[in-house]
VEXDREN-2710 file (C-alpha; in Angstrom, 1 decimal):
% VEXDREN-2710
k/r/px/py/pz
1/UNK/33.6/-27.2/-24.1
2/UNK/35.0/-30.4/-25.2
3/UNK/36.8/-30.1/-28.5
4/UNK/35.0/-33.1/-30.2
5/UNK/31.7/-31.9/-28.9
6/UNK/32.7/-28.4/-30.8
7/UNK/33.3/-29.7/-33.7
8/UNK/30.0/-32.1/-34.1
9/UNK/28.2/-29.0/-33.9
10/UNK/30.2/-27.4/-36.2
11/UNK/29.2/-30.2/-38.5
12/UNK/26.0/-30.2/-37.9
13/UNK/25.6/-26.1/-38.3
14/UNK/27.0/-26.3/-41.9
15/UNK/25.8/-29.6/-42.9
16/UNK/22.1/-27.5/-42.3
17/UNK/22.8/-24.5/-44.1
18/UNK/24.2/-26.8/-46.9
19/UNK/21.1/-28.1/-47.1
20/UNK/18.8/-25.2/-47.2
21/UNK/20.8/-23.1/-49.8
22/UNK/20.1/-26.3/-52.0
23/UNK/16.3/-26.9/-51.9
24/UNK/14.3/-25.1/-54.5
25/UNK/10.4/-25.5/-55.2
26/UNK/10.3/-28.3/-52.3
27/UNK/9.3/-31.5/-53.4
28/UNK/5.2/-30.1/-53.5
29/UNK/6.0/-27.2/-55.9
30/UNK/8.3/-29.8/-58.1
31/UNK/5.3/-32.3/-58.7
32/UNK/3.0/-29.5/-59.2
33/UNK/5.2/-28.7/-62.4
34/UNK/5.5/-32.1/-63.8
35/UNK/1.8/-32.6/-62.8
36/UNK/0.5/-29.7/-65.0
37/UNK/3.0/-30.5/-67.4
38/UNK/1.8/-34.0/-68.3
39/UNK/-2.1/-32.7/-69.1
40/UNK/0.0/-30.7/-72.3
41/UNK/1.5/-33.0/-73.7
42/UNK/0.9/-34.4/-77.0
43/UNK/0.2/-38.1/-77.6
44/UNK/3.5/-38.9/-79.1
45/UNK/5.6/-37.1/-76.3
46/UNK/3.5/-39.0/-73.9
47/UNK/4.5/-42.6/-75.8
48/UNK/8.5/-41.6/-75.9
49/UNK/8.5/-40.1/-72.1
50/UNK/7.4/-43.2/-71.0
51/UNK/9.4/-45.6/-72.7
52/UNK/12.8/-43.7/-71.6
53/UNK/11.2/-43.4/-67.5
54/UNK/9.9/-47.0/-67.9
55/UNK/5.9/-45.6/-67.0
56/UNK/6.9/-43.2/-64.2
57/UNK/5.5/-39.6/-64.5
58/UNK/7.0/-36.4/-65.0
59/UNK/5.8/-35.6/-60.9
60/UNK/7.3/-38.5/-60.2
61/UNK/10.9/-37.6/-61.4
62/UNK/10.8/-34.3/-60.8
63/UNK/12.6/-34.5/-57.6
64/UNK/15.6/-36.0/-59.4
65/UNK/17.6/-33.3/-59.4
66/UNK/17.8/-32.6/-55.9
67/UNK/17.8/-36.2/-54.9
68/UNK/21.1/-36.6/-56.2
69/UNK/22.6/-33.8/-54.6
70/UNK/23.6/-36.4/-51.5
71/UNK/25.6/-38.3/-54.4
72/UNK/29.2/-37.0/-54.7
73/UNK/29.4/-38.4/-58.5
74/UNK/26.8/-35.8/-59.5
75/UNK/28.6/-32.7/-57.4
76/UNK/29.4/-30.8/-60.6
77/UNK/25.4/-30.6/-61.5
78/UNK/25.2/-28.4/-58.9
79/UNK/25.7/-25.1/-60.3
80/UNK/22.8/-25.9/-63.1
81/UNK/19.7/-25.4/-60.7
82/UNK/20.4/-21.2/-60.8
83/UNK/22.2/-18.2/-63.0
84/UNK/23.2/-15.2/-61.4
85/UNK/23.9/-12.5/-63.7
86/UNK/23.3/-8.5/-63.3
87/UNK/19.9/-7.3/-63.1
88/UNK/20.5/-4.2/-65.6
89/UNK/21.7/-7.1/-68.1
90/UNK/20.7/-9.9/-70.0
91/UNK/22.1/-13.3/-69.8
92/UNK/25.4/-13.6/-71.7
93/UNK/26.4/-9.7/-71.2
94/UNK/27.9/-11.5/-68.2
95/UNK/30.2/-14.0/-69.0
96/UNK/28.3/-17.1/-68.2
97/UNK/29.7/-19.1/-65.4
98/UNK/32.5/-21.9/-66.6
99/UNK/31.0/-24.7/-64.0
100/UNK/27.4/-24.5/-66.0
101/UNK/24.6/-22.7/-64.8
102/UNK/20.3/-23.0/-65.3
103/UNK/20.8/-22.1/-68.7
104/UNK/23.8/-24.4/-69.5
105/UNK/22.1/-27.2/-67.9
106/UNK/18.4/-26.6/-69.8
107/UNK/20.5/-26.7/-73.4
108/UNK/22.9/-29.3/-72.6
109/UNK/19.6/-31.2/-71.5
110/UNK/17.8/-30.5/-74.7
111/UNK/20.2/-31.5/-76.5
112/UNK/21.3/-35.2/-75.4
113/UNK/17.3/-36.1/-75.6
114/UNK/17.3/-34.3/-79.3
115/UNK/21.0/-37.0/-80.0
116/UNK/21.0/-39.8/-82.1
117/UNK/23.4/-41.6/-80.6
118/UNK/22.8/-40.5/-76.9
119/UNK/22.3/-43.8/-74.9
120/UNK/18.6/-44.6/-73.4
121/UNK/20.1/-44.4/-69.7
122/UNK/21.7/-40.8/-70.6
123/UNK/18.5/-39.5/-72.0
124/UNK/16.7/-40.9/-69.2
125/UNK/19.0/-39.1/-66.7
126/UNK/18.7/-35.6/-68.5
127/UNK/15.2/-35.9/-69.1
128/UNK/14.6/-36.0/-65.3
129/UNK/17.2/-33.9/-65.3
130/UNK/15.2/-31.2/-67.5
131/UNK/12.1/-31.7/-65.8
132/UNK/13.9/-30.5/-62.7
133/UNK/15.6/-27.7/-64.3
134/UNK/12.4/-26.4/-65.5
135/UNK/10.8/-25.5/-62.6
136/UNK/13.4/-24.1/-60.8
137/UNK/13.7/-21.8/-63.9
138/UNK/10.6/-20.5/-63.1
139/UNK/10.9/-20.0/-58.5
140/UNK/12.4/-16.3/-59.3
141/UNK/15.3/-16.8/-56.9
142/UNK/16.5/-19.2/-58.6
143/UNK/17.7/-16.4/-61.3
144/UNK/18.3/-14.1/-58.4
145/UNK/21.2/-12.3/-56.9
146/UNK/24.5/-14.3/-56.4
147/UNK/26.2/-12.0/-53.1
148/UNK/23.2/-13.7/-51.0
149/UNK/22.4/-16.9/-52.6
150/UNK/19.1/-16.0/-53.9
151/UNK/17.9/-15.0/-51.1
152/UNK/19.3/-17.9/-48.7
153/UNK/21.3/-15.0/-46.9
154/UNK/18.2/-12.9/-46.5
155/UNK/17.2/-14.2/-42.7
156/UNK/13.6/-13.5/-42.0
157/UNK/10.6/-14.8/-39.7
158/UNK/8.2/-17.1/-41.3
159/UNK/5.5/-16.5/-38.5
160/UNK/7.4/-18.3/-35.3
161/UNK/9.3/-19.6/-37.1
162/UNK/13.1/-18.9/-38.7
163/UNK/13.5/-18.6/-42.6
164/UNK/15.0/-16.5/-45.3
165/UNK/13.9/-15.3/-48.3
166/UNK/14.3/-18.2/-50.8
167/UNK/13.0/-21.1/-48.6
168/UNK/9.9/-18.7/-48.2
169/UNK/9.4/-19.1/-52.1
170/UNK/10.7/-22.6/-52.3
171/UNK/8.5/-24.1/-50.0
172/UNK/7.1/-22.4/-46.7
173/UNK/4.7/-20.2/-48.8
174/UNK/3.6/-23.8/-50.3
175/UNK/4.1/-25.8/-47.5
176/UNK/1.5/-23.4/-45.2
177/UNK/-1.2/-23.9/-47.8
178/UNK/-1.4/-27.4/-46.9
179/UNK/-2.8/-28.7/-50.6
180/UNK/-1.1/-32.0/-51.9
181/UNK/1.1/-31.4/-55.3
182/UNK/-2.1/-33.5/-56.8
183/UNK/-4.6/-30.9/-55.1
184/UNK/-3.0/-27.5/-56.7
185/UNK/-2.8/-29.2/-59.8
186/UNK/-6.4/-29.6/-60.0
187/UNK/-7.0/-26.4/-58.7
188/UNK/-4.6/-24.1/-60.9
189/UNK/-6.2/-21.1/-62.9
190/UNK/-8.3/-22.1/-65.1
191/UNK/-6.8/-20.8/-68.8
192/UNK/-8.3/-20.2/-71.9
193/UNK/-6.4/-21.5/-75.4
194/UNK/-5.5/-17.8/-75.8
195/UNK/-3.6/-17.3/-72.5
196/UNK/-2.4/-21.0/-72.5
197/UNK/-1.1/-19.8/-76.1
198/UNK/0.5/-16.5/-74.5
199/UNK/2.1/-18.5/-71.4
200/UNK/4.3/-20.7/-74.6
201/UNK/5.3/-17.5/-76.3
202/UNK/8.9/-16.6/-76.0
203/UNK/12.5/-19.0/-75.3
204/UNK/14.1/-20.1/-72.3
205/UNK/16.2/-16.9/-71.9
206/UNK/13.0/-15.3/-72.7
207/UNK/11.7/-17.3/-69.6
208/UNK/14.9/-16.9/-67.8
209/UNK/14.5/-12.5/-67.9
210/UNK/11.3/-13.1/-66.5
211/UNK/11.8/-14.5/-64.0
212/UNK/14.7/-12.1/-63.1
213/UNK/12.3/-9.2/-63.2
214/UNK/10.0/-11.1/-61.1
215/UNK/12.8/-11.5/-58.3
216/UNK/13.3/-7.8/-58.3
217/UNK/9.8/-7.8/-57.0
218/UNK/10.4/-10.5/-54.5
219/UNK/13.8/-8.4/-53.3
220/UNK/11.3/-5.6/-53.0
221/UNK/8.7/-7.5/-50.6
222/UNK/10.6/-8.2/-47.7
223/UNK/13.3/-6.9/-45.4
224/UNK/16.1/-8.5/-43.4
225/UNK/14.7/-9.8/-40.2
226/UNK/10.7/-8.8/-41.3
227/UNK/8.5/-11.4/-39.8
228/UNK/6.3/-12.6/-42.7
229/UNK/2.9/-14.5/-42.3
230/UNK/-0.9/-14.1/-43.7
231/UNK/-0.5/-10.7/-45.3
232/UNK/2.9/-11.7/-47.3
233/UNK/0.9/-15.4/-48.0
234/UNK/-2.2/-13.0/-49.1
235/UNK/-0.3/-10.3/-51.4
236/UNK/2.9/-13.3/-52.7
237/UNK/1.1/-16.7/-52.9
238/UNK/-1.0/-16.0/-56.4
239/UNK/2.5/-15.3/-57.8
240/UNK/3.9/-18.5/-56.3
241/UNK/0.8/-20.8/-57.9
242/UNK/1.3/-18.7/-61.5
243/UNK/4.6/-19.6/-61.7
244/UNK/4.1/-23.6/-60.7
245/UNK/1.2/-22.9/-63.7
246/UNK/4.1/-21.8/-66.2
247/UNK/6.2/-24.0/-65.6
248/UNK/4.2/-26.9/-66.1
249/UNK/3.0/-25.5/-69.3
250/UNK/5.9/-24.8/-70.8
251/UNK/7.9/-27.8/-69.6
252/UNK/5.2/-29.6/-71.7
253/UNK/6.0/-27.4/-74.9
254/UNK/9.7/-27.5/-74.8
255/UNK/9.1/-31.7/-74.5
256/UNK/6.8/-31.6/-77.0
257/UNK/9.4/-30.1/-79.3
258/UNK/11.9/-32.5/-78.4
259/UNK/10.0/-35.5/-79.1
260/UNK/7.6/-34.1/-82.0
END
């Protein structure tokens, strides 16, 4: 084989599995948080949010984060969209990674749009930023093991086609429903004050074990090379819409503490 050739498709090959150890939610599952998220908020968070993303909406940003992942100037970002750390521990019985990690990234976020001297155009970029951050928080994986990527190395069959286990959570699960990030919205769970109430309780570490202990379960629900299709949609799917719920909800109370 011709040397050059070779080596395109060498490029190619890892330029793909690049990409798809990066996405997380999708794109749907992202607007679906920020989506939900904007029906909580209070009137005053509403007013500031626009004003620093000029009128766009929290499902319109909420890509951000991945969006900039082409951008070499925002490489070192990376390692804020998951935490690894042992499941018989809690975060920060590990020592947490020096290059930043979910948790890192969630504070740091939090805390430029809490500054006083923080510019408009850095609060702007870290509120996207947290938007972002939030709902990978809550796609279990994303606080899964780090020997196989959360999953990424976990190659199974999404009916014909080839997957793993985190682009089955990320997106294929969502993707095969075939609703709009605008159509789950409007058809999450319907909550009462009580539950909505129960959903806020608790910090982002709080958030972040639960998730954890969710991705035990999703470890748990398939094996290498297990073709998955209707019955995993059937038994996994009202796990996949809770979560989007969550993370909506509590993106719009951790906002509506920042800008209170």
């Amino acid at each position: 084989m011709n040397t050059r050739y070779l080596l395109l498709l060498l490029f190619i090959n890892f330029t793909y599995i690049g990409f798809s150890y990066t996405d997380d939610w999708g794109k749907t599952g992202h607007r679906v948080v920020g989506e939900i998220a904007e029906s909580y908020l209070t009137k005053k968070a509403k007013k500031n949010i626009a004003k620093l993303l000029n009128g766009q909406g929290l499902a319109f940003v909420s890509i951000y984060g991945d969006e900039i992942k082409s951008d070499d100037r925002y490489k070192g970002y990376s390692p804020w969209h998951y935490v690894n750390f042992s499941f018989d521990k809690k975060y920060g019985e590990d020592t947490p990674s020096e290059y930043g990690d979910l948790v890192q990234g969630i504070k740091k976020c939090i805390e430029v749009l809490k500054s006083s001297i923080a510019t408009k155009e850095n609060k702007e970029f870290h509120l996207k930023m947290l938007v972002h951050l939030i709902g990978d928080l809550h796609q279990p994986l994303h606080v899964g093991r780090g020997e196989d990527k959360g999953g990424n190395d976990i190659q199974v069959r999404w009916f014909k086609e080839g997957s793993n286990l985190h682009r089955v959570w990320d997106s294929d699960m969502i993707d095969y429903y075939g609703m709009s990030y605008t159509e789950l919205s409007e058809n999450a769970n319907k909550l009462s004050s009580a539950q909505v109430k129960f959903i806020k309780q608790g910090s982002i570490l709080d958030w972040i074990q639960e998730s954890q202990n969710l991705a035990k379960k999703v470890y748990a629900s398939a094996n290498v090379g297990e073709k998955l299709g209707y019955k995993y949609m059937y038994e996994n799917f009202p796990m996949v819409r809770s979560q989007l719920q969550k993370g909506g909800i509590r993106l719009a109370k951790v906002l509506n503490e920042i800008f209170k």
